[in-house]
N, C-alpha and C positions, 0 to 999 in steps of 0.2 A: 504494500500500500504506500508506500514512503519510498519506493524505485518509482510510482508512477505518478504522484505529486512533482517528486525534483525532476523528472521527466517531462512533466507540463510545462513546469514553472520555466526550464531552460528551453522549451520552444516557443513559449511565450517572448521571453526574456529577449533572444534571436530575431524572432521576428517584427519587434518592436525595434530592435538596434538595425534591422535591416533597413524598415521602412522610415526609421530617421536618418539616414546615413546623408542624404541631402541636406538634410536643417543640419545638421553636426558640423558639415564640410564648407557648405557655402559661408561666407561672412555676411550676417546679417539674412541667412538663412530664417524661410518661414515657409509653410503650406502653403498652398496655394488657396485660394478661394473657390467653395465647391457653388457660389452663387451664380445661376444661369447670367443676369445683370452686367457681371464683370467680367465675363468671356470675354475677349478681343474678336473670339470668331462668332460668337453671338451675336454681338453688335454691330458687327459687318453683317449680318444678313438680316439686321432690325428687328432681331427677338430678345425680350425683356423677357424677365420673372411674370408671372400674372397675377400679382397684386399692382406691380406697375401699370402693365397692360390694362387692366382693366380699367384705373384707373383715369390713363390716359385717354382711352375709351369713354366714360363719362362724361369727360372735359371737353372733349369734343364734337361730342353729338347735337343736333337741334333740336332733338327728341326724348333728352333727358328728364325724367319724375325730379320735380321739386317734393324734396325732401324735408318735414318738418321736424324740428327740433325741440325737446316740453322740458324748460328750463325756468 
């Protein structure tokens, strides 16, 4: 039972030290951003997140529901 804990623990252990070996190495090293938004090639072919999208969608339209606010 304790061969296959420290068995876990050190493929854990590996496969954490594999997938930072970028942020380790690079100076000023960091992940990347997994936001569709801030894709370089996203934006080159004019697709946001859709909370943006949608959004921008609203703001746009001639045909948007005025929406009441009970404050």
């Amino acid at each position: 039972m304790l061969k296959l804990l420290l068995l876990t623990l050190g493929i854990c252990a590996i496969s954490i030290l594999l997938l930072s070996i970028r942020i380790i190495l690079q100076k000023g090293g960091k992940f990347r951003s997994l936001h569709i938004g801030q894709s370089p090639e996203m934006r080159q072919k004019g697709i946001h997140c859709v909370q943006s999208m949608d959004r921008m969608m609203r703001h746009q339209s001639p045909h948007k529901v005025k929406e009441h606010t009970n404050k």
